[in-house]
LUMNU-70418 format. One record per residue (C-alpha): y, x, z; residue in one letter. Coordinates in pm, 1 decimal, always signed. Each point is the difference from the previous one (the first is absolute). Example, Ala and Ser with C-alpha at 12.3 -4.5 7.8 and 13.67 -1.06 7.14 Angstrom:
! LUMNU-70418
+----------+----------+----------+------+
!        y !        x !        z ! rest !
+----------+----------+----------+------+
!   -450.0 !  +1230.0 !   +780.0 !    A !
!   +344.0 !   +137.0 !    -66.0 !    S !
+----------+----------+----------+------+
//
This chain:
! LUMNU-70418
+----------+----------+----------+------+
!        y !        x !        z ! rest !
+----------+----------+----------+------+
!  -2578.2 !  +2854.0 !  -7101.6 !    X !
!   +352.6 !   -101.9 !    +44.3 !    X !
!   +138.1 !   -268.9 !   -248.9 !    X !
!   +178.9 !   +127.8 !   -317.5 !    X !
!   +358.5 !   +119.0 !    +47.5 !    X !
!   +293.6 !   +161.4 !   -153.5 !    X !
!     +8.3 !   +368.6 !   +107.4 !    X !
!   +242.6 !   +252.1 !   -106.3 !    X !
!    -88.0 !   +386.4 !    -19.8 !    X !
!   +326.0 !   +248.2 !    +45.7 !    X !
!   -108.3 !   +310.4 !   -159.1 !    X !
!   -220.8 !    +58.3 !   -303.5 !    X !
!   -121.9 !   +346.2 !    +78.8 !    X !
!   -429.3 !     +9.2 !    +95.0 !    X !
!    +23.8 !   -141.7 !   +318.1 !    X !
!   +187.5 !   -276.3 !   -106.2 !    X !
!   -214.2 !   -105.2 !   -294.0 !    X !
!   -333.4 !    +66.6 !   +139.8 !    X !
!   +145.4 !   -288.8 !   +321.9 !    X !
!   +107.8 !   -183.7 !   -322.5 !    X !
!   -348.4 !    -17.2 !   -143.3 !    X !
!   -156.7 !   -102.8 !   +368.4 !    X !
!   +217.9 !   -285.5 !    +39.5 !    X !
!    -98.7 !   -124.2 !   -378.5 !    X !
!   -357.2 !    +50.4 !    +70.6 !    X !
!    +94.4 !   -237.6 !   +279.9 !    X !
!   +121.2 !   -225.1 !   -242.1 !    X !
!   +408.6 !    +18.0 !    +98.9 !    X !
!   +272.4 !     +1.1 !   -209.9 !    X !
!    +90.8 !   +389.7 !    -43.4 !    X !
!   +354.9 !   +132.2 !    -94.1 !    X !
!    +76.0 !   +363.2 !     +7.5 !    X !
!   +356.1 !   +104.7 !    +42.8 !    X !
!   +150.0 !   +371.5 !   -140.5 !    X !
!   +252.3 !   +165.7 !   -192.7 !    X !
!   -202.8 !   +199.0 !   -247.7 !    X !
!    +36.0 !   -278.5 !   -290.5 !    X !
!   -295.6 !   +218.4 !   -235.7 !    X !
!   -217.2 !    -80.0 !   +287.8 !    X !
!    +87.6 !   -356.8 !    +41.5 !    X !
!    -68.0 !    -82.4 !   -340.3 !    X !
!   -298.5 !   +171.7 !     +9.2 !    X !
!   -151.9 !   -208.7 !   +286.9 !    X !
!   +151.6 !   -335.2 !   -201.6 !    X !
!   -145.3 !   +104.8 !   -317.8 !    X !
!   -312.7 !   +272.1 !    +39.3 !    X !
!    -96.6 !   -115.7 !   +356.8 !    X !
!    -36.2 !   +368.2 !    +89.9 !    X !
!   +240.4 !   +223.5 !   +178.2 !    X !
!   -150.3 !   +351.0 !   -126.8 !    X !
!   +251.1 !   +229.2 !   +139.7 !    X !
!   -117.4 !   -101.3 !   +385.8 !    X !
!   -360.3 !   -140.8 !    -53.7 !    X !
!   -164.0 !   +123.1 !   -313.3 !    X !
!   -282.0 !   -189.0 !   -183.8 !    X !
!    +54.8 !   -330.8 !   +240.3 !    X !
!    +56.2 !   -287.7 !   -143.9 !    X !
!   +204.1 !   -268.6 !   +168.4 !    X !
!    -31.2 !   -399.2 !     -1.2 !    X !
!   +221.7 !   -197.7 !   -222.9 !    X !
!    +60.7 !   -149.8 !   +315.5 !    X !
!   +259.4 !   +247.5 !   +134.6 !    X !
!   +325.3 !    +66.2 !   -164.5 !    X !
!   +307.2 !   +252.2 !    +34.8 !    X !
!   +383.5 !    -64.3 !    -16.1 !    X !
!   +281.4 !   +223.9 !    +31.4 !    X !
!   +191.2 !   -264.4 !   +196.8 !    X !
!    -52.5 !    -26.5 !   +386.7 !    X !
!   +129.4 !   -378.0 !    +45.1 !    X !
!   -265.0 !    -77.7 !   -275.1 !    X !
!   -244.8 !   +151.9 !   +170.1 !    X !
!    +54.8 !   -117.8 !   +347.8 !    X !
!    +71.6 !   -343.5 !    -93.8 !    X !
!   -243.0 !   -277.6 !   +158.2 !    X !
!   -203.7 !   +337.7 !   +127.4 !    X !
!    -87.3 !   -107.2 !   +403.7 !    X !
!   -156.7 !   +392.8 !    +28.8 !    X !
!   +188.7 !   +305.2 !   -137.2 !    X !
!   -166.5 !   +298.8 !    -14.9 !    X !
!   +182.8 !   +313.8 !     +4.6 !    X !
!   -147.6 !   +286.6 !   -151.1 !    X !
!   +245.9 !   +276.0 !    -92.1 !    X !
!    +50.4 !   +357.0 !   +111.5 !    X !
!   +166.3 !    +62.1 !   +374.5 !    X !
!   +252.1 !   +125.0 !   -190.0 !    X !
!   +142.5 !   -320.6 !   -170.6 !    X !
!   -104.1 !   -243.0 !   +292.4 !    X !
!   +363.9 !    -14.5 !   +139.5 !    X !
!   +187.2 !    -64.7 !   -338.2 !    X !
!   -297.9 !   -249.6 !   -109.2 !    X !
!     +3.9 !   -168.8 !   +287.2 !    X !
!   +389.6 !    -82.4 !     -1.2 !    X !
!    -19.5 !    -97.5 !   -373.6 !    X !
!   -293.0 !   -251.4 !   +128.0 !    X !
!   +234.4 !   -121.9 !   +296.1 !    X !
!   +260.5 !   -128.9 !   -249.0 !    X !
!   -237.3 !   -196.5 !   -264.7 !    X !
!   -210.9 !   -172.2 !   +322.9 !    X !
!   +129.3 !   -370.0 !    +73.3 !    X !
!   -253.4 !    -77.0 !   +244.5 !    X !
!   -263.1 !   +166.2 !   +247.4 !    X !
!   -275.2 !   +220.4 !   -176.1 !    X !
!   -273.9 !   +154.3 !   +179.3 !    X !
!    +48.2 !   +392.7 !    -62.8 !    X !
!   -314.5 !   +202.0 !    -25.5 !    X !
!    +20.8 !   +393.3 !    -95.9 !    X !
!   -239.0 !   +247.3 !    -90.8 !    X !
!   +225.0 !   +324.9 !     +2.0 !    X !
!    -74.6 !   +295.9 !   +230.8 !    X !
!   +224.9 !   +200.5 !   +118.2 !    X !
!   +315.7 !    +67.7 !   +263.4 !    X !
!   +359.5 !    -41.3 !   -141.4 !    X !
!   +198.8 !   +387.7 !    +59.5 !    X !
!   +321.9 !    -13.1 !   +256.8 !    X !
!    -93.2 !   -318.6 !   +147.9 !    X !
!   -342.1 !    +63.6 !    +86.5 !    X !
!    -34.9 !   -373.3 !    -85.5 !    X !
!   -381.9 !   -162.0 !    -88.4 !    X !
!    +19.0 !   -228.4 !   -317.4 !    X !
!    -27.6 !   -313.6 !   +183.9 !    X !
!   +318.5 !   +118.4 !   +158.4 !    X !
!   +201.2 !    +70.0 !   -287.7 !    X !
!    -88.2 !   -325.4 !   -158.7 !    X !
!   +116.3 !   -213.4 !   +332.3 !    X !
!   +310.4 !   +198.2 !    -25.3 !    X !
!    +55.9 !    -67.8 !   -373.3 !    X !
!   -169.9 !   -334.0 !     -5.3 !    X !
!   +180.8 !   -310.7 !   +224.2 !    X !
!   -204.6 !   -218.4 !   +238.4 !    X !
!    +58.4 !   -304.3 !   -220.9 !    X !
!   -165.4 !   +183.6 !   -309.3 !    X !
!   -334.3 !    +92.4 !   +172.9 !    X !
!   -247.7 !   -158.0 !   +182.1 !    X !
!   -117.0 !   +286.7 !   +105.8 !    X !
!   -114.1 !   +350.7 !   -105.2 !    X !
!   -435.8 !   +117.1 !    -20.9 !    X !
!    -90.1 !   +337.1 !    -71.3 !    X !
!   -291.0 !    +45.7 !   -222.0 !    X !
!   -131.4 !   +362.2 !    +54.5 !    X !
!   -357.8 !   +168.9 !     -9.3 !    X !
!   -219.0 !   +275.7 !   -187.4 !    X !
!    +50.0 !   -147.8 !   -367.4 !    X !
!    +43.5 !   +186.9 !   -346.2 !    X !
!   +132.8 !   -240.8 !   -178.0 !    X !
!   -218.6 !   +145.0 !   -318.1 !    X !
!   -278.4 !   -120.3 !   +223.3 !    X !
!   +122.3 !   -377.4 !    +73.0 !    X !
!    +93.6 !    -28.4 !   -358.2 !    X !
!   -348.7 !    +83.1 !   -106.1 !    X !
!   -123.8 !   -275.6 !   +293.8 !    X !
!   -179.7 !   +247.9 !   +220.1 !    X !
!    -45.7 !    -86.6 !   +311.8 !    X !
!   +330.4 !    +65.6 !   +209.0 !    X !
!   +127.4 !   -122.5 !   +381.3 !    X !
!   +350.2 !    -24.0 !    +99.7 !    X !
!   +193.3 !    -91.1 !   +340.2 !    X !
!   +272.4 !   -325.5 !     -7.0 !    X !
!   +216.7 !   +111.7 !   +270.4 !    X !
!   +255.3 !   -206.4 !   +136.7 !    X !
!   +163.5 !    -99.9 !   +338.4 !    X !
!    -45.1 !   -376.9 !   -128.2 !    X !
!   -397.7 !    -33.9 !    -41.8 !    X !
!    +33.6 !   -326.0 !   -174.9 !    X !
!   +212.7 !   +185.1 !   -272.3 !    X !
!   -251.6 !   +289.4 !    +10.8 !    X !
!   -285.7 !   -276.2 !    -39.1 !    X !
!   +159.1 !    -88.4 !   -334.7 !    X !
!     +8.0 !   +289.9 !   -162.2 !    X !
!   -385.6 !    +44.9 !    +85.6 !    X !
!    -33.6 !   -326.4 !   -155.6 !    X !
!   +127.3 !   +122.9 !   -331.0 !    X !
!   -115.6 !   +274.8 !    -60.0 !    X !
!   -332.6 !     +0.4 !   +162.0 !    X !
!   -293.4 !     +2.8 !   -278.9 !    X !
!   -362.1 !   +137.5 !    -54.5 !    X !
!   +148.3 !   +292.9 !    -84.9 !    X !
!   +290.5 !    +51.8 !   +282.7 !    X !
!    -41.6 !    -67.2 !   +386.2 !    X !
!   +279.9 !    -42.6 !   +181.9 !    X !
!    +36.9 !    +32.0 !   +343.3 !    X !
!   +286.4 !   -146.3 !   +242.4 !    X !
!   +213.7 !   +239.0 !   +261.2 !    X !
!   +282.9 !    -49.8 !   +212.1 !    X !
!   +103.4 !   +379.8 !    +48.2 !    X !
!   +242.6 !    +34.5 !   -299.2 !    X !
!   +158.1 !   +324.0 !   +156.7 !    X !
!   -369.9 !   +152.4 !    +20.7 !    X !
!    -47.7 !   -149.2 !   -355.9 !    X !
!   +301.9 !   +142.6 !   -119.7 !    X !
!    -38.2 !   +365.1 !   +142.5 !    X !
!   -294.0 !    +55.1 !    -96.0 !    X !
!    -17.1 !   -121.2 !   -360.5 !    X !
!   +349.8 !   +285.1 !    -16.5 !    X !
!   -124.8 !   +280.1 !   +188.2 !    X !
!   -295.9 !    +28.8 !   -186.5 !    X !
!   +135.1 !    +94.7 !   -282.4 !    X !
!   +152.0 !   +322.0 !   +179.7 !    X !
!   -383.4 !    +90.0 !   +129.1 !    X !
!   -134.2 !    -59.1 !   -399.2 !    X !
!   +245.5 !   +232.3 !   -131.4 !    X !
!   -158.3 !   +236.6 !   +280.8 !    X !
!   -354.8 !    -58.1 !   -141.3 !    X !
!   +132.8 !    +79.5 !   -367.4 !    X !
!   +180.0 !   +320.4 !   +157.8 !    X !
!   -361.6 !    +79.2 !   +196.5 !    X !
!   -234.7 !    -31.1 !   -302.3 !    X !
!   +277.1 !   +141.0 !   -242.6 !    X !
!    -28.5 !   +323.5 !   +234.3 !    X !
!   -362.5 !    -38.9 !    -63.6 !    X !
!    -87.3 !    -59.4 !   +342.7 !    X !
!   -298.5 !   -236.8 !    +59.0 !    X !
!    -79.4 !   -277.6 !   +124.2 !    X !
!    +36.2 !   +127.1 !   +385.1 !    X !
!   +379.7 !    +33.5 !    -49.5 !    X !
!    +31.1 !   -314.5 !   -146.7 !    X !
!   -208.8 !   -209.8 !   +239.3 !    X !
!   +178.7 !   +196.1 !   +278.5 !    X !
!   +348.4 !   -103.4 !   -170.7 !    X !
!    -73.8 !   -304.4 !    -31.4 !    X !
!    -91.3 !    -77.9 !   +361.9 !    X !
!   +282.2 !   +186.3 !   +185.7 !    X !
!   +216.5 !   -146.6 !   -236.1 !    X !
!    -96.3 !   -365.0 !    +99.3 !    X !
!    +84.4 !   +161.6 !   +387.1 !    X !
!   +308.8 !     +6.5 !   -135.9 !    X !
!    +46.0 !   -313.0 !   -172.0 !    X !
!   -108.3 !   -139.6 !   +322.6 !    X !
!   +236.0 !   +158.5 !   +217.3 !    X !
!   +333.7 !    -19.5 !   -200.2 !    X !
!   -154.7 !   -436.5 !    -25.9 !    X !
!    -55.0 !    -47.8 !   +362.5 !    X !
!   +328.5 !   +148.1 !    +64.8 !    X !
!   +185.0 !   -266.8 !   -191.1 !    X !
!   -199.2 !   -267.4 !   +102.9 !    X !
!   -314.8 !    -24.0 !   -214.4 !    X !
!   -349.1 !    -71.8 !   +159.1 !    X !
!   -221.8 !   +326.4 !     -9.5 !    X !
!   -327.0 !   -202.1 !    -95.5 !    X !
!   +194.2 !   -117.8 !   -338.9 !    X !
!    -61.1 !   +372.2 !   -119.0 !    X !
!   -395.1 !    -47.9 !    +31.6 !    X !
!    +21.8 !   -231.6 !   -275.9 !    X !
!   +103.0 !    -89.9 !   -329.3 !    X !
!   +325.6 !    +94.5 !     -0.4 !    X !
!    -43.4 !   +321.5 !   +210.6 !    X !
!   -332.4 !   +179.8 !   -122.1 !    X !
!    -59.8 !   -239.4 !   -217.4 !    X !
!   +242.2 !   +101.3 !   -216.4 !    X !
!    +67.9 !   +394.0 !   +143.2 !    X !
!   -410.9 !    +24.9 !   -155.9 !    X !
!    +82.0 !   -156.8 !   -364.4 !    X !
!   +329.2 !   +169.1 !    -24.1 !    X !
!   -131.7 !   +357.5 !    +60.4 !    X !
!   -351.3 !    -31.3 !   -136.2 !    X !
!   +107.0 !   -151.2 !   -408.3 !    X !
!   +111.6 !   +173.4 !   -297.1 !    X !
!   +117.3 !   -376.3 !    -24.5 !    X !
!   +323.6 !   +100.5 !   +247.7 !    X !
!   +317.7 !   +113.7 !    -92.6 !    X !
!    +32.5 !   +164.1 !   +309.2 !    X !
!   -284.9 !   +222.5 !    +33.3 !    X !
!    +68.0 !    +65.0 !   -363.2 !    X !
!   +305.4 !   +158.0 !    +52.0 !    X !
!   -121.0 !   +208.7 !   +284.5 !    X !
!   -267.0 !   +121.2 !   -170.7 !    X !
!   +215.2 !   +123.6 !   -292.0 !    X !
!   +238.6 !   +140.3 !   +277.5 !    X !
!   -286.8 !   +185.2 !   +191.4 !    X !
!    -44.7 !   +114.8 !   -376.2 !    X !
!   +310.5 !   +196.6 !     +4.1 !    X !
!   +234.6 !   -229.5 !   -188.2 !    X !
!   +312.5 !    -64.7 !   +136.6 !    X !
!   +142.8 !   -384.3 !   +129.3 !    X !
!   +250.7 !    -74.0 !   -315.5 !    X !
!   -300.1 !    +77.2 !   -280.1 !    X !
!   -219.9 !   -192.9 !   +208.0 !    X !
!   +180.5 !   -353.6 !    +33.8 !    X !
!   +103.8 !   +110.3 !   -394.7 !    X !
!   -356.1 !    -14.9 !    -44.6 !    X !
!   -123.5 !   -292.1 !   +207.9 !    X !
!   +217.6 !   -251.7 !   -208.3 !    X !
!    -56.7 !   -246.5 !   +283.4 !    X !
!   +179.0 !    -28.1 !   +324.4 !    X !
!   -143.3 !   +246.0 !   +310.3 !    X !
!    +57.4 !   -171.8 !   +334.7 !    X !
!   -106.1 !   +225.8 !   +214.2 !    X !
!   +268.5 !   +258.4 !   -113.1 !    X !
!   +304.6 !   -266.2 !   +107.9 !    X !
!   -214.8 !    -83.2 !   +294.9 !    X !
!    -37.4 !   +358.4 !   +119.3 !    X !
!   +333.6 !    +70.1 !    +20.3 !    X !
!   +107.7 !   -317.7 !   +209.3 !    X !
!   -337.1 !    +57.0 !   +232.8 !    X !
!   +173.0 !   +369.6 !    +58.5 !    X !
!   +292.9 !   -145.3 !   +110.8 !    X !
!    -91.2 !   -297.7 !   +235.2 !    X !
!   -261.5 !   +204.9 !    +91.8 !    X !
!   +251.3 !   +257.2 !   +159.0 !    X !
!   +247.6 !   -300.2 !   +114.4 !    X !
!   -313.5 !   -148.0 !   +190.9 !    X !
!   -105.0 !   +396.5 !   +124.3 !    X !
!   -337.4 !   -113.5 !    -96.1 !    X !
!   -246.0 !   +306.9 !   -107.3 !    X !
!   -107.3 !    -54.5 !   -362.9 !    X !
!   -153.8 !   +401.0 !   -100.8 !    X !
!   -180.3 !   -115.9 !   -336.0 !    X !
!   +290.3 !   -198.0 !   -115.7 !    X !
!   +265.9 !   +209.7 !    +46.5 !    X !
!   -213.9 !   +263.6 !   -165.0 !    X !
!    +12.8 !   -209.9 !   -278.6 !    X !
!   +370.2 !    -78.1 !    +11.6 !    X !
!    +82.7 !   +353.6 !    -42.8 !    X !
!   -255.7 !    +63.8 !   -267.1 !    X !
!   +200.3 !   -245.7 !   -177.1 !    X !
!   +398.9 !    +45.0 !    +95.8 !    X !
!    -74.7 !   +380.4 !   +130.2 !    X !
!   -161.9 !   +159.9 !   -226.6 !    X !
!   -219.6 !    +85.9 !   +243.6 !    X !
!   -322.1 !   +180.8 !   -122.6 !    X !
!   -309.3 !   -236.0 !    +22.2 !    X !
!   -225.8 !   +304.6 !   +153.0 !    X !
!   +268.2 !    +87.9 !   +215.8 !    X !
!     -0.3 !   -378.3 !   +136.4 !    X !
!   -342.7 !    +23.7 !    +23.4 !    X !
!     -2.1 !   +325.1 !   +240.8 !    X !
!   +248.3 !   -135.5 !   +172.8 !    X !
!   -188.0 !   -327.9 !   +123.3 !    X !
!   -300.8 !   +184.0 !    +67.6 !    X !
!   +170.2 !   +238.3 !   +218.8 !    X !
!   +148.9 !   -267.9 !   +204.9 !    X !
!    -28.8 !     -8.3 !   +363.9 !    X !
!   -379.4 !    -92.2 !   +118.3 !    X !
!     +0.3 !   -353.0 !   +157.1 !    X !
!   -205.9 !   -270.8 !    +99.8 !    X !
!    -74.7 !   -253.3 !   -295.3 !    X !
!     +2.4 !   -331.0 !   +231.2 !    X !
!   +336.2 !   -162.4 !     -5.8 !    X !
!   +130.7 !   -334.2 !   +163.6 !    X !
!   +243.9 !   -201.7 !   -198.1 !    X !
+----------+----------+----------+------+
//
C-alpha cells in the first residue's frame, strides 16, 4: 500500500465520496471539494452524505470544504469527480489556485458537445503544463453504491505516462478494489462515454418489455459500435474487451444501480425526456453524450444505427417502437467487421 498522502476529491456527489472512502480505508488524508455547503457540513459533522450514498457511513478521516485552494493544497493526486458537464469550468477554476505540478486523475464519463473533446482533453486545454504532471483516467464497471459498501470492484488507471498510471493503482488499490494499469486512454475514454448511450438502450428495451434477447442483442451491436467510432479516432479495439469496454457496457445496462438504464427504462415506459431527468435528481450522461456521439458520429461518416436510434428517441421525439422497427428492418449484413 502506498504511503499516506494528502489527496483532494473535486466533487462530492457518489462517485466522489465512495473514491473518498477507498483512499481512507487506505489510510490517506481525504478532502472532498463542492459547492453544496448542507452537504459539506454534513460530511464534517455526521460523516454521512445521505443525499448520494444512503445509510454509509464515512471515516472521520475524510473531510469537505467549500474552498478549492483548501482542498488542493499539499494534495500530490487530485481526483476529479464531477459531471461532464462542469469539467471545463472546474477545471479552469483549478488552473488558477494550482502553484505547482499535480497529478490529475478523473473519473467522469462522457464526451464534451461541439467539440467532440474527451475529458482528458478538456482538462489539458484548461489546465497548463506547469500545473500537471500529468492526467490518469480511472474508468471501469463500478456503482459507486457498491464500492462504498466495499464489494468487490476493478477499475482501469489509464494513462499515456505508466509511471503516473502506476500511482494511482498504488492508492487506491485495496482488498476490496483491483486496479489494473492501461496505456489506451482514448479506448478508456470512449468506452467508459459510449456506454452510457447503449444503457439508456437497455432501459428503453426492457421498458418496452422486451426480454432479455433484445437486450443482450443491444448490448453487443452496440459495443460494434463503440468499437468502430474508437478505432476510428485512434483507440485500440482490444481495450473494448475489457474493463472499460464490456466491462462497464455489462454493469451499466444490467443494474437498477445506473442512472442510465434508469432513465431508459422510464422512457421505454412512455414518459417523456424533461419528467424523466426531473425525476432522476442526479445527472444522466448518456443523454449529453448521445447527442455529441450523433454529431461526431456524422462528422466522422461512421455508421452508429443503435445510437442514433437513441439520439432521436431523445431530441426527436421519435417513438421508441418505431426505433425499434426501424433497426430491425435494416438492411441484412454480415456481423464480422474489421476496425
Amino acid at each position: 500500500m502506498a504511503k499516506e498522502q494528502k489527496v483532494a476529491i473535486l466533487g462530492a456527489g457518489s462517485w466522489g465520496t465512495a473514491l473518498a472512502l477507498v483512499l481512507a480505508d487506505n489510510g490517506h488524508n481525504t478532502v472532498i471539494w463542492g459547492n453544496n455547503a448542507e452537504i459539506i457540513q454534513e460530511i464534517n459533522e455526521q460523516h454521512t452524505n445521505g443525499h448520494y450514498l444512503k445509510s454509509i457511513s464515512l471515516p472521520a478521516k475524510i473531510t469537505a470544504t467549500l474552498s478549492l485552494e483548501q482542498a488542493t493544497q499539499g494534495a500530490e493526486i487530485i481526483v476529479i469527480a464531477v459531471p461532464t458537464s462542469a469539467m471545463r469550468s472546474v477545471s479552469e477554476h483549478l488552473n488558477t489556485v494550482l502553484t505547482e505540478p499535480k497529478i490529475i486523475v478523473h473519473v467522469s464519463k462522457g464526451i464534451e458537445p461541439d467539440t467532440n473533446l474527451r475529458m482528458s482533453e478538456v482538462l489539458a486545454q484548461e489546465i497548463s503544463l506547469e500545473n500537471r504532471q500529468g492526467i490518469v483516467v480511472l474508468s471501469g464497471p463500478s456503482h459507486a453504491e457498491e464500492v462504498a459498501k466495499r464489494k468487490p470492484t476493478t477499475l482501469s488507471a489509464s494513462s499515456k505516462d505508466t509511471m503516473l498510471a502506476k500511482k494511482v493503482q498504488d492508492i487506491f488499490a485495496n482488498h476490496n478494489l483491483r486496479i489494473y494499469t492501461n496505456t489506451d486512454v482514448i479506448g478508456a475514454e470512449i468506452g467508459g462515454a459510449l456506454k452510457n448511450i447503449i444503457a439508456l438502450g437497455a432501459g428503453i428495451s426492457d421498458g418496452l418489455g422486451y426480454g432479455d434477447n433484445a437486450k443482450a442483442a443491444l448490448m453487443t451491436r452496440g459495443m460494434a459500435e463503440i468499437t468502430r467510432l474508437g478505432a476510428a479516432v485512434g483507440a485500440e479495439p482490444q481495450t473494448f474487451y475489457g474493463l472499460t469496454g464490456i466491462g462497464d457496457l455489462i454493469v451499466t445496462c444490467t443494474s437498477v444501480h445506473s442512472r442510465n438504464w434508469r432513465a431508459g427504462n422510464m422512457l421505454g415506459k412512455g414518459k417523456k425526456l424533461t419528467e424523466v431527468l426531473d425525476n432522476m435528481g442526479m445527472v444522466v450522461e448518456g443523454v449529453r453524450t448521445a447527442k455529441a456521439v450523433n454529431t461526431w458520429a456524422n462528422k466522422l461518416q461512421i455508421e452508429m444505427p443503435i445510437s442514433k436510434a437513441i439520439y432521436q428517441i431523445l431530441f426527436e421525439n421519435q417513438n421508441p417502437q418505431v426505433a425499434v422497427d426501424r433497426l430491425m428492418g435494416r438492411a441484412k449484413k454480415e456481423e464480422k467487421e474489421k476496425f
